[in-house]
Backbone as a ProteinNet text record, in pm:
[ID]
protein_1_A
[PRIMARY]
XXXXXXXXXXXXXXXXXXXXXXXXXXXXXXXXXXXXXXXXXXXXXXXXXXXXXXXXXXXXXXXXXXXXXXXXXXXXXXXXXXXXXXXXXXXXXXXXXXXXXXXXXXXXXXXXXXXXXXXXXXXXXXXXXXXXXXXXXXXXXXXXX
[TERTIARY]
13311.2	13209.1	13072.2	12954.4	12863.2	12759.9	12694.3	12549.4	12489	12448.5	12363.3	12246.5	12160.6	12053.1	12068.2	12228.6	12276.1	12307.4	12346.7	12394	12314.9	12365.5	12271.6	12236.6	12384.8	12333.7	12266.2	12245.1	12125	11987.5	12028.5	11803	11795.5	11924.9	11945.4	11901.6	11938.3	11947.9	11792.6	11775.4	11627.5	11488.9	11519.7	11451.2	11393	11548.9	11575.3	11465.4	11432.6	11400.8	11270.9	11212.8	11067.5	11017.7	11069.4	11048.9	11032.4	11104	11067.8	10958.8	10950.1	10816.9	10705	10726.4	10604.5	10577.6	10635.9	10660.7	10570.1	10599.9	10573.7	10397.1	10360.1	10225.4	10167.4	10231.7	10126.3	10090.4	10170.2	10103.3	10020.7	10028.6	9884.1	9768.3	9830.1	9662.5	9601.6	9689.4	9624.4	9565.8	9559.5	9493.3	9349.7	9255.2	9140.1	9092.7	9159.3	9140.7	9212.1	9153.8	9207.7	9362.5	9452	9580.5	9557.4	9446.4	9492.2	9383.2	9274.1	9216.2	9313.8	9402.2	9523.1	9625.8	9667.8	9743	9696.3	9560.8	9474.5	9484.4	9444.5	9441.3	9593	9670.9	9859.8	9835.8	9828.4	9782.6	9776.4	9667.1	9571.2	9674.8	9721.6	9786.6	9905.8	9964.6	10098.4	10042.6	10004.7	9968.6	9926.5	9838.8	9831.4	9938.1	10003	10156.9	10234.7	10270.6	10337.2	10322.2	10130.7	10068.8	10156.2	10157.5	10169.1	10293.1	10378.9	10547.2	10570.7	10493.2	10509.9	10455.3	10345.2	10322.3	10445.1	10484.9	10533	10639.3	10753.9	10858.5	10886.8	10761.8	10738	10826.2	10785.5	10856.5	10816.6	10709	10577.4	10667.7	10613.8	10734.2	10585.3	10619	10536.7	10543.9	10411.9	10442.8	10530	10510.9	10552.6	10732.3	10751.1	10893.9	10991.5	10867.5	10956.1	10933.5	11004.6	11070	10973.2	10904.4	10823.8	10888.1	11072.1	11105.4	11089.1	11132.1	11115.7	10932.2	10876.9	10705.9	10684.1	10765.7	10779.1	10841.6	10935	10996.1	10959.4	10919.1	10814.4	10703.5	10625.8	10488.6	10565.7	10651.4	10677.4	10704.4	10800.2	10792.9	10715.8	10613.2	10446.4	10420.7	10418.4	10332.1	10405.8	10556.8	10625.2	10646.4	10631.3	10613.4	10467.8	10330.9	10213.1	10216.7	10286.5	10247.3	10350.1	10469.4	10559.8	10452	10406.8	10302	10229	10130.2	10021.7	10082.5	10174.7	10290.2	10295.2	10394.5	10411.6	10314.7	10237.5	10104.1	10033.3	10028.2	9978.9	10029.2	10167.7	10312	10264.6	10283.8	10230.6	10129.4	9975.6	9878.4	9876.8	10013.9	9984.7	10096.4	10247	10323.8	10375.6	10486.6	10543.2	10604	10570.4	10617.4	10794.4	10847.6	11008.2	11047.2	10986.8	11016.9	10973.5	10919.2	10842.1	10951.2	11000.3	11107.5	11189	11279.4	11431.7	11394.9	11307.2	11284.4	11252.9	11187.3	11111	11257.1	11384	11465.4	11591.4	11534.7	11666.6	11617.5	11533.7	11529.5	11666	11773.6	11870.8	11944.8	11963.8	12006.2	11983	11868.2	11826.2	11840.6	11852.2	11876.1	12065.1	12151	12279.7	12287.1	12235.2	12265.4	12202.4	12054.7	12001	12087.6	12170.4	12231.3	12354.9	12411.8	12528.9	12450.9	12374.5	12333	12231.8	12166.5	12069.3	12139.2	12214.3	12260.1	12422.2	12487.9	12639.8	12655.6	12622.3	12725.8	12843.7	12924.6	13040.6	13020.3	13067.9	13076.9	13231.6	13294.1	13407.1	13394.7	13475	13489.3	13406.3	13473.4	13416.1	13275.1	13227.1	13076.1	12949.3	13039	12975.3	12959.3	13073.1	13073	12969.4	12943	12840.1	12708.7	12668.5	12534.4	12516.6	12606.6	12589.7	12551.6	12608.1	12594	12460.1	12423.8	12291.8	12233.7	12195.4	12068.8	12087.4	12232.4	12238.5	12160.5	12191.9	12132.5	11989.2	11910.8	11785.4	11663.9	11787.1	11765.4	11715.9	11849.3	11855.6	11774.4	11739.9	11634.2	11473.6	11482.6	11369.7	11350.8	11469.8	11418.6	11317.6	11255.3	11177	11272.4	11339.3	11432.5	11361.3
7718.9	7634	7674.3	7576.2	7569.7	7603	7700.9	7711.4	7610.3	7569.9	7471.5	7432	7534.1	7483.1	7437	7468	7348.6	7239.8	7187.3	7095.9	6949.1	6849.2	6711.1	6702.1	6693	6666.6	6729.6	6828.1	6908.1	6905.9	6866.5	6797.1	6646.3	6572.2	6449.7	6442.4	6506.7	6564.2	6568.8	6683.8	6738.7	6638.8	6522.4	6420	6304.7	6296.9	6206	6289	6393.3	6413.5	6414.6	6482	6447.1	6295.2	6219.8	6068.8	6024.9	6089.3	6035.4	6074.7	6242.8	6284	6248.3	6192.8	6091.3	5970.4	5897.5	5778	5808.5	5903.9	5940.3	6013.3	6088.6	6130	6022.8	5941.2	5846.6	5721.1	5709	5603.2	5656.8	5814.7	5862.6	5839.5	5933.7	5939.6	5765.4	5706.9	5574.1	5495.4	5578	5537.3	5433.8	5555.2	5517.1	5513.3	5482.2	5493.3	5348.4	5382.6	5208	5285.3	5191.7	5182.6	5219.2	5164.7	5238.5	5409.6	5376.3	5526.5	5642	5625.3	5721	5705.9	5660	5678.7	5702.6	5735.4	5806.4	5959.8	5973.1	6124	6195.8	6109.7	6155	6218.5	6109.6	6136.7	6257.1	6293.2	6417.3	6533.2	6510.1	6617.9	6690.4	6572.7	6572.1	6607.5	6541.6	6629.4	6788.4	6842.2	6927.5	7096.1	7006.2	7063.9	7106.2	7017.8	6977.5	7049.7	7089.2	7203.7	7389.8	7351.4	7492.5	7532.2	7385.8	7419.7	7513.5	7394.1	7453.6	7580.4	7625.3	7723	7847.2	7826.7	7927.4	7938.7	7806.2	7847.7	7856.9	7784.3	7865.1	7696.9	7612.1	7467.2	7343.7	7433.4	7375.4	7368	7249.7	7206.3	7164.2	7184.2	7122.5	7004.9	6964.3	6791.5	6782	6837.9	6764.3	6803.7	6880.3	6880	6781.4	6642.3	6547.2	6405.2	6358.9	6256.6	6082.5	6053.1	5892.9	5829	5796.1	5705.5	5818.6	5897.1	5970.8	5924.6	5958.4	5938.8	5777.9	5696.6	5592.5	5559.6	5616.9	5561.4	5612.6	5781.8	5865.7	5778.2	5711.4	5641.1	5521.3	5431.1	5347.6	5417	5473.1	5526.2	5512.8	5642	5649.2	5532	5408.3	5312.5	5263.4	5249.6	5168.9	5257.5	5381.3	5518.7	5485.4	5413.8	5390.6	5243.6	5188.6	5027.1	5069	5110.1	5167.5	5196.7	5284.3	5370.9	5260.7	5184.5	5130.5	5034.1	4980.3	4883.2	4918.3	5036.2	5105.5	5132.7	5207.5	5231	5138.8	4995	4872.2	4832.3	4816.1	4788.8	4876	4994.5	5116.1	5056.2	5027.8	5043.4	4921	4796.3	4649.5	4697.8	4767	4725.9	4888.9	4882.1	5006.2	5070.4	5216	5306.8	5263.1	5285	5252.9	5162.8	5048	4833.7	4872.5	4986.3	4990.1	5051.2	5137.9	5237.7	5205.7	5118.3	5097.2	4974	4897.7	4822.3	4816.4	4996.5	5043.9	5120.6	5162.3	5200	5112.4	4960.2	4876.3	4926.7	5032.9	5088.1	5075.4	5184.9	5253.7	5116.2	4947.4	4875	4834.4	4839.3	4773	4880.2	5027.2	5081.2	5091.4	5066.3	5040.9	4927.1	4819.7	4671.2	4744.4	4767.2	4803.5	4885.3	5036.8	5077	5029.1	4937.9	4875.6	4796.2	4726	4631.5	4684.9	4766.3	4846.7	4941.4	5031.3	5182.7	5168.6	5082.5	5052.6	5130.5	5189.7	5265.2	5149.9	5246.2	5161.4	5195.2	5108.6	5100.4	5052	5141.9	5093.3	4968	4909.3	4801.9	4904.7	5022.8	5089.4	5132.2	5158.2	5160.3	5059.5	4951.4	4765.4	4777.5	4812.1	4778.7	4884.4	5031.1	5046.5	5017.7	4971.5	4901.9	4810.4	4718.4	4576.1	4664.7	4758.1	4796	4905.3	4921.7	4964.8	4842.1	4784	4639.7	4553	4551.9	4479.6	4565.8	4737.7	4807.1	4785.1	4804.2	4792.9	4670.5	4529.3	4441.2	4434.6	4481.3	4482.9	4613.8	4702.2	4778.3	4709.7	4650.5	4549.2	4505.5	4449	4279.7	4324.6	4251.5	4267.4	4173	4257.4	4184	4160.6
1702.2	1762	1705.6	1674.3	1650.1	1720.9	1675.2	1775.8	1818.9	1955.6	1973.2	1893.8	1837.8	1732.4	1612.5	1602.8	1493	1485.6	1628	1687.8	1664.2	1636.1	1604.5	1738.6	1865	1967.8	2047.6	2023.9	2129.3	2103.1	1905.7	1901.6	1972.3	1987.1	1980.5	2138.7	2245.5	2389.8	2391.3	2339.1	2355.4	2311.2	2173.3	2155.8	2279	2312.5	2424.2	2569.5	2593.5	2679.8	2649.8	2560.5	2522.1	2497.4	2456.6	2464	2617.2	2711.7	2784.4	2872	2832.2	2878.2	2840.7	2709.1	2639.1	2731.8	2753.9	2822.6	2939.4	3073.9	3193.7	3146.9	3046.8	3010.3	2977.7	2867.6	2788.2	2877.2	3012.5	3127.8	3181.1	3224.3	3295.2	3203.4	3041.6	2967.6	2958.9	2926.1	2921	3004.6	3130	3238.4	3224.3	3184.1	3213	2998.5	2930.3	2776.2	2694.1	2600.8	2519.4	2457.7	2466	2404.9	2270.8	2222.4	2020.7	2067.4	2132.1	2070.4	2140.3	2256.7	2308	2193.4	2115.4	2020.3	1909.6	1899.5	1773.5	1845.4	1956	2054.2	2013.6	2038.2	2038.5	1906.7	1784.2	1643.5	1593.8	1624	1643.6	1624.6	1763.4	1797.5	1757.4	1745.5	1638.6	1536.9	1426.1	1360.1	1295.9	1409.1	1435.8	1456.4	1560.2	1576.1	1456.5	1396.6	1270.9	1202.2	1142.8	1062.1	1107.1	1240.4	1310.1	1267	1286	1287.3	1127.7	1078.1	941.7	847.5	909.6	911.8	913.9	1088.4	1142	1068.6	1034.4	979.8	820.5	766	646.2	574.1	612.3	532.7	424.4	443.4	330.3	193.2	138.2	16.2	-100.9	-243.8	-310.2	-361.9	-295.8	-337.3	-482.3	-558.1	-698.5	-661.6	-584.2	-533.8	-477.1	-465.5	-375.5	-439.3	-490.5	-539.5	-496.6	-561.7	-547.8	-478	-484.8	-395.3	-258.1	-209.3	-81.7	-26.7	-119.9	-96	-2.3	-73.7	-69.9	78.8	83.3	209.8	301.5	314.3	445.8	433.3	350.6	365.3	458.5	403	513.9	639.2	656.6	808.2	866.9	801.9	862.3	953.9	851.7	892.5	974.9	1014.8	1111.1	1239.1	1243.6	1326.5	1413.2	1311.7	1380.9	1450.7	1349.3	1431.3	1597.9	1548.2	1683.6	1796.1	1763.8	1824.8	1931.7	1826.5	1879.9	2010.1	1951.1	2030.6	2135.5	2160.5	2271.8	2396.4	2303.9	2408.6	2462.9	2396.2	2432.2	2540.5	2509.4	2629.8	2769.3	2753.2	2831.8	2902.7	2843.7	2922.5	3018.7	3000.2	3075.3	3183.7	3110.2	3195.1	3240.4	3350.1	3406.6	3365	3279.3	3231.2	3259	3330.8	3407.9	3320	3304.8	3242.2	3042.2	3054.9	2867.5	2792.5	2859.8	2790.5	2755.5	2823.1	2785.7	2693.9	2726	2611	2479.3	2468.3	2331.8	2286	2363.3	2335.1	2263.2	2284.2	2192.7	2049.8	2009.5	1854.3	1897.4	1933.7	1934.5	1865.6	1889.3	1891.9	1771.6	1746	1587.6	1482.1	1502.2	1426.9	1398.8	1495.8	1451.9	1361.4	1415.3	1325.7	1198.3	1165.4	1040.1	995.3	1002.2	949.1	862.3	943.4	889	819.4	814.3	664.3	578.1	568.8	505.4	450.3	516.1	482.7	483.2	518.4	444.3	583.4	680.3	793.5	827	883.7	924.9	1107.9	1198.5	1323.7	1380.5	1459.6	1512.7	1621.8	1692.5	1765.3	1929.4	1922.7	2030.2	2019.8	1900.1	1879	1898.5	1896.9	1897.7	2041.2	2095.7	2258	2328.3	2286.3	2322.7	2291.7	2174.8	2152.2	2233.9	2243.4	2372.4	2501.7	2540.5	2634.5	2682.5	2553.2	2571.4	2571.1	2496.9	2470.6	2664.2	2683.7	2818.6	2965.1	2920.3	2996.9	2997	2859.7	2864.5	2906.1	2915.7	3020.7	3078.6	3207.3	3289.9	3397.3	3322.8	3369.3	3337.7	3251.3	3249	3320.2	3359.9	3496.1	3608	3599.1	3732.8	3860.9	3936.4	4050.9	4183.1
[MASK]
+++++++++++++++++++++++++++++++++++++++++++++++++++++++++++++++++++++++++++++++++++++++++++++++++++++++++++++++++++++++++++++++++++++++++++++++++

């Protein structure tokens, strides 16, 4: 057996829980602040972090080490990571932290479909049935009843 810090699912666990601590902070900070300059603040910070991580564990790579198409596709990220961003927090500052989440979570949904046609993944019949069953969950936690 595998150490947990090797584990996909225990960063996968641990992602999942900080997302949602994001979620429950970024409705307070956005309280009394504009939706983009709180996601310039987040920005910041992350960033920041990031410097430290890398620091500490020593992961600093030289640019000329990394490949134009990679450049290429972390730059897109970036930018679909910020528009994400701005989105969210927008969502956030109108509607109820509870109703924003599961809805910012059909990623999970669009990133299965995108995989299978972008990235060739394959999905079993039992894998389909849980995507439906997430996208139907995230609904239905939507609905305002």
């Amino acid at each position: 057996m595998k150490p947990a810090l090797l584990s996909w699912q225990f960063w996968a666990i641990l992602s999942a829980t900080f997302a949602a601590l994001t979620a429950i902070f970024a409705k307070i900070g956005v309280e009394n602040v504009g939706s983009d300059f709180a996601t310039f603040v987040r920005t910041i910070v992350i960033l920041g972090a990031v410097v430290c991580i890398l620091g500490i564990t020593g992961g600093w790579q030289a640019p000329g080490s990394i490949s134009w198409r990679s450049y290429l596709f972390l730059m897109l990220s970036g930018l679909a990571t910020g528009a994400s961003w701005l989105c969210y927090f927008r969502a956030l500052k109108i509607g109820d932290a509870a109703r924003v989440a599961p809805i910012d979570k059909m990623s999970v949904v669009l990133v299965a479909i995108f995989g299978v046609i972008f990235l060739g993944e394959k999905l079993s019949g039992i894998n389909w049935m849980g995507v439906m069953l997430i996208a139907t969950g995230a609904v239905l936690v939507a609905f305002k009843g």
